[in-house]
N, C-alpha and C positions, 0 to 999 in steps of 0.2 A: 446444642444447636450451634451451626457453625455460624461466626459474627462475618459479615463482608465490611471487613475492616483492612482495607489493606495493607496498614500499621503492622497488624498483629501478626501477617502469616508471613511467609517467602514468597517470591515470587510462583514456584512448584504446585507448593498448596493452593495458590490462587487460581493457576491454571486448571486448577482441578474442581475444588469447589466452589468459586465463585459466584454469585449467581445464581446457586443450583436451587433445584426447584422441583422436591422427592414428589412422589403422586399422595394426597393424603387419605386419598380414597382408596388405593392400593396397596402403598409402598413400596412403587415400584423406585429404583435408584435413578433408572434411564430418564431422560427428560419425556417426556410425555410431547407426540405431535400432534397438534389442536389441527385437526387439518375439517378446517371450518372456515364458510366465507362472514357468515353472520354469529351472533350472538343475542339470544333473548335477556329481554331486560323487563321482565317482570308484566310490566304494567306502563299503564297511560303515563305516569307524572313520571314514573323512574326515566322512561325515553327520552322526554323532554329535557329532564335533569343532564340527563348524561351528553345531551347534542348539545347543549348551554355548555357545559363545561364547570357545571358547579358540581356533580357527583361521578366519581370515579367509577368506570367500568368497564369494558370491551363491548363494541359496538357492531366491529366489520373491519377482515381481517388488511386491507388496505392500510386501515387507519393505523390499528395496532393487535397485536394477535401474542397468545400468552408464553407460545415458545418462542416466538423473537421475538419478546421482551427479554425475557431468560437470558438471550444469546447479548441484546442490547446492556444489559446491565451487568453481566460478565467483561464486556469490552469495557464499559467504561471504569471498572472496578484495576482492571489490568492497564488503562493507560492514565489512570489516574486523574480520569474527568469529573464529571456532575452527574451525564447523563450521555445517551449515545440514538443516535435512528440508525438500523440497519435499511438497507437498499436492495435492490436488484442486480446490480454489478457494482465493480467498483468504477463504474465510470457514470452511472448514475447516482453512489453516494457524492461523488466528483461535483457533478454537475448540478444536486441539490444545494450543497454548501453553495456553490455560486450564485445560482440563481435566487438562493433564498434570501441572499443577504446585500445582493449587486441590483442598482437600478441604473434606470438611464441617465446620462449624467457623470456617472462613477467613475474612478478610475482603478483598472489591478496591475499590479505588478508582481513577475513572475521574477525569481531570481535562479539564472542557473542555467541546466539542461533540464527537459521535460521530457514525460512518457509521449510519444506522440498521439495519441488520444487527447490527452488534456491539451496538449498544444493547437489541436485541429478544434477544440473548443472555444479555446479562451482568441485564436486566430482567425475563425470562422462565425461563431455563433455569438459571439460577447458583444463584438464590434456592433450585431445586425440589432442587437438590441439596445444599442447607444452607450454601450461599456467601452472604453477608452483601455486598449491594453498595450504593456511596456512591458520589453525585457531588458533586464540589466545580465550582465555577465556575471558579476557577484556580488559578496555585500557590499565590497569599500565603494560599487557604485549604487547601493541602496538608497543611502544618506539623501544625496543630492537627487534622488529621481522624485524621490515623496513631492507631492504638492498636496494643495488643499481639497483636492479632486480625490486624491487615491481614499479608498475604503479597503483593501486588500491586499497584501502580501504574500503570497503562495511561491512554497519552497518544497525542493522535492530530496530527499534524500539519505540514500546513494541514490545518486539519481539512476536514471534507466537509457540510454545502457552504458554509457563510459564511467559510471560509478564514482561524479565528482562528492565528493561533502562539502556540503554548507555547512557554515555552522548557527546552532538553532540559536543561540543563547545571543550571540549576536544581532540576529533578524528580530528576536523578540525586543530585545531592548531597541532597536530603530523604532520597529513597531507602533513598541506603546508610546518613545515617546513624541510619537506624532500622532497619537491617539486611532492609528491603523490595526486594522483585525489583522494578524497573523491565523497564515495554513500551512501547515505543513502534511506530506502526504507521508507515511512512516511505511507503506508495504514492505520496501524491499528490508527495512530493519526489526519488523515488531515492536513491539512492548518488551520484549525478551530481551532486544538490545540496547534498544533508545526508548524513553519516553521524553515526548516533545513538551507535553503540557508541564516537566516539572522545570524544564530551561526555561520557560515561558511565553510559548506556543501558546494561542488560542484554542485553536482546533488543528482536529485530527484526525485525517481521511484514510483508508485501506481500501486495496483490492483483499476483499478476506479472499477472493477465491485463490489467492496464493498461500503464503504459509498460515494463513488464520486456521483453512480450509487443509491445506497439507498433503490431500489427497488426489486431487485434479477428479473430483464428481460434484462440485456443487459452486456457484457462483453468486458473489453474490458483493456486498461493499457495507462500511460504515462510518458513519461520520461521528464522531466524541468532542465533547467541549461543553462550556456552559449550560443552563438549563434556559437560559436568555436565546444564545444562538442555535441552540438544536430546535427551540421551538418553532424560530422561524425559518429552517430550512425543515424539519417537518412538514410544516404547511405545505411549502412549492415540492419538498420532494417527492413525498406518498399521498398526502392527502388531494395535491392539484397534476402535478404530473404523472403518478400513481406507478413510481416504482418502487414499488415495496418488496422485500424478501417475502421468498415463500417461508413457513413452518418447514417444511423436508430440507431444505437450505439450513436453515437456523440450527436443527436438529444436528446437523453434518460438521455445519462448524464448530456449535459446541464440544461436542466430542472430540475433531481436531483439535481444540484448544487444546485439549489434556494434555498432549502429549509436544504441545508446541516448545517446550523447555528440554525435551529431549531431542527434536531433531533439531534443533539451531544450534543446541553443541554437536548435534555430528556434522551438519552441514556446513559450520565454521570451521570447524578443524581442517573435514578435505578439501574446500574451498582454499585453503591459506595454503597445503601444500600441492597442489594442483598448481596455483598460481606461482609459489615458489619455481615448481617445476618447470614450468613455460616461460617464466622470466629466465627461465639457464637454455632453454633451448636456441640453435642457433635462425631455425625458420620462424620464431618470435618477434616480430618489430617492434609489437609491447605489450603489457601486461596493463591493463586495468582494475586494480584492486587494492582497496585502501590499507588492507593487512602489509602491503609492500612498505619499508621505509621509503621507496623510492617514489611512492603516490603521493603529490601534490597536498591531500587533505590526512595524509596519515597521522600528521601530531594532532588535527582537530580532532579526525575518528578514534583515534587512542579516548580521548578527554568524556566524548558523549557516546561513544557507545561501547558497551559490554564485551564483545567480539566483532570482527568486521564483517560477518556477513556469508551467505551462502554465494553469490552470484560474482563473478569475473565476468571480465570482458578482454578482450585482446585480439591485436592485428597480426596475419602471415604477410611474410615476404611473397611475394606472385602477385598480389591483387585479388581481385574476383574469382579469379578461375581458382586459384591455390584455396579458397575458400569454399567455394565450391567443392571441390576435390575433398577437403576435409572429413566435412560436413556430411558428404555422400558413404566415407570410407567409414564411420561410425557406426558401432556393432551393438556397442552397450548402452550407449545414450542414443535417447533419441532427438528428431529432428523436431521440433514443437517450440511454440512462440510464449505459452506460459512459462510462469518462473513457480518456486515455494515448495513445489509439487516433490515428493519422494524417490520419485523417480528423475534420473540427470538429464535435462532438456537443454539442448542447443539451436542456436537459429542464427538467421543473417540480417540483423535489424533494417538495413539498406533496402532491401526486399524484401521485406516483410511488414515488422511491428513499424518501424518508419517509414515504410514507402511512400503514403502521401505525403507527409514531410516536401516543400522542395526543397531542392538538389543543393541548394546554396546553403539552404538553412541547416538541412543536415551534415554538411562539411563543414560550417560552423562550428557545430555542436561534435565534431569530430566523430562524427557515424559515416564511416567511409566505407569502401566498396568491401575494403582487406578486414573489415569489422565483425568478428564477430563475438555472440553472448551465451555464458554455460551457466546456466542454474544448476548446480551442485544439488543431486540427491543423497542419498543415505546410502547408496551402494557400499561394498568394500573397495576402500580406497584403492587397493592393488590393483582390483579390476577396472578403475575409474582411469587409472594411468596408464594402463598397461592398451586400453583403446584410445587413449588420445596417445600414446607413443606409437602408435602401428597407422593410426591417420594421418600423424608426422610424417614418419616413413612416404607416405603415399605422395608425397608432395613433390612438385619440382619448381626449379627458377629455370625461365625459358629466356 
């Protein structure tokens, strides 16, 4: 019987059996999809028990459902939590952590760049509910931001899409000790590269529907951390605002799990030389990529994470239109706003994933017009370069 001990195995084997959960009635090896809204419970008193909370059982798959718990409890086993809720997107596991744990009154502080989803949250929806929201540029202005107000620290990183690093180990120790919950959101790194909770992150948020998921079919988010703080973003996430994963979701990621140790070494690999590449090219203004010694957070990324990552970013000479141009001349990658995915997806954050963003905020955050973002698939590298060297070609300075 395999132990979910994450002690005992590699990270490989955990991706693999973690969690798992054979059929006993069968033996089938595949995870089983409970694709069920309710669940009988015997009898008069056993219902009663199990809505009290004194006897353990599945109720109604909102609440909790027995393949994504499987998929829940593999997550938390690989980022090295207590306990995990999986979500509906990852911008609803997002938005559970916050709301479950933020009231009126509160204060959060963001530190960094942010995906502009969460940004249009914590900018829009936080404030209407009396949440008090701060960004700082980085940690050394952390320190001084805390007050007696703040309950939250949320850190994204690499962040999305100029791929700064913070560093965790830093934010956790301000954190605690001003007795403030740390979040950190790990999509664009996994479990595979960084885990936040052992630098001393609270919690820890994902879009699984990026490399959790791998495959760009299924959507979905999760939140990992204590068995304290899961319970009460449980409550606002699935059981009151009711985004819960589906089982056919759960299903999908599990299985992407397995092989998530296999494609973040191929995606880090051509990631690093794709960037290399573009960092020599002369129509390159810059490279975004912490693999560079010449990235900003490269000695932090060296320290907490395994490899640097599948996802670059970088600016052309021209502006828009040379970006434009790019983007259109692209044969093998396609033009799509997901990241994680197996397939190599590029986009224009400025128009796109950030366009509500404003204009000011985004040129802050250094998402310019010449901006743009390649999530690195598993393609062969030759063919990866040899269409971003013919979209080069395609370029002019007017």
């Amino acid at each position: 019987m395999f132990k979910n001990d994450q002690s005992a195995y590699g990270f490989r084997t955990m991706a693999i059996h973690a969690g798992k959960c054979a059929s006993s009635d069968t033996g089938a090896l595949a995870l089983p999809i409970y694709a069920t809204t309710s669940f009988g419970y015997g009898d008069f008193d056993s219902g009663e028990r199990r809505f009290a909370g004194v006897e353990r059982g599945f109720l109604y798959s909102r609440f909790s459902n027995p393949t994504v718990q499987v998929f829940e409890q593999k997550m938390a086993l690989l980022e090295g939590g207590e306990t995990a809720l999986a979500a509906s997107s990852g911008m609803a596991a997002i938005c559970a952590a916050l709301f479950g744990l933020l009231s009126a009154g509160d204060e959060l502080i963001f530190v960094g760049t942010l995906y502009g989803g969460t940004l249009g949250v914590m900018q829009t929806l936080l404030p209407r509910m009396g949440v008090n929201v701060l960004g700082v540029k980085d940690v050394g202005e952390l320190g001084n931001a805390i007050t007696a107000k703040t309950k939250l620290v949320y850190v994204e990183t690499p962040s999305n899409p100029t791929l700064e690093i913070i560093d965790l180990g830093a934010v956790a120790a301000l954190a605690r000790e001003h007795a403030v919950i740390s979040i950190a959101d790990n999509t664009f790194a996994t479990p595979y590269l960084t885990r936040p909770i052992d630098l001393g992150i609270d919690i820890v948020v994902h879009s699984a529907t990026k490399y959790i998921g791998g495959h760009g079919d299924a959507t979905g988010g999760v939140v990992i951390g204590s068995k304290q703080h899961i319970e009460l973003i449980r409550t606002a996430g699935v059981k009151q605002f009711g985004g819960c994963m589906s089982p056919q979701d759960a299903f999908l990621f599990v299985r992407g799990l397995k092989t998530l140790p296999l494609r973040m070494e191929a995606v880090c690999d051509s990631a690093l030389a794709i960037a290399q590449a573009l960092h020599r090219h002369p129509l390159v203004e810059q490279v975004f990529y912490p693999g560079l010694a010449a990235h900003a957070g490269h000695d932090i990324a060296a320290r907490q994470m395994k490899k640097f990552g599948g996802i670059l970013a970088f600016t052309l000479r021209g502006g828009k239109a040379n970006a434009r141009r790019f983007l259109n001349q692209l044969m093998v990658i396609t033009q799509a706003v997901s990241v994680g995915d197996v397939d190599s997806l590029a986009c224009h954050p400025a128009s796109t994933t950030h366009s509500a963003v404003p204009a000011e905020v985004r040129l802050q955050q250094g998402v310019t017009d010449q901006l743009i973002r390649l999530s690195v698939g598993i393609e062969d590298l030759s063919d990866l370069l040899t269409d971003i060297y013919a979209a080069l070609a395609a370029l002019t300075l007017e």
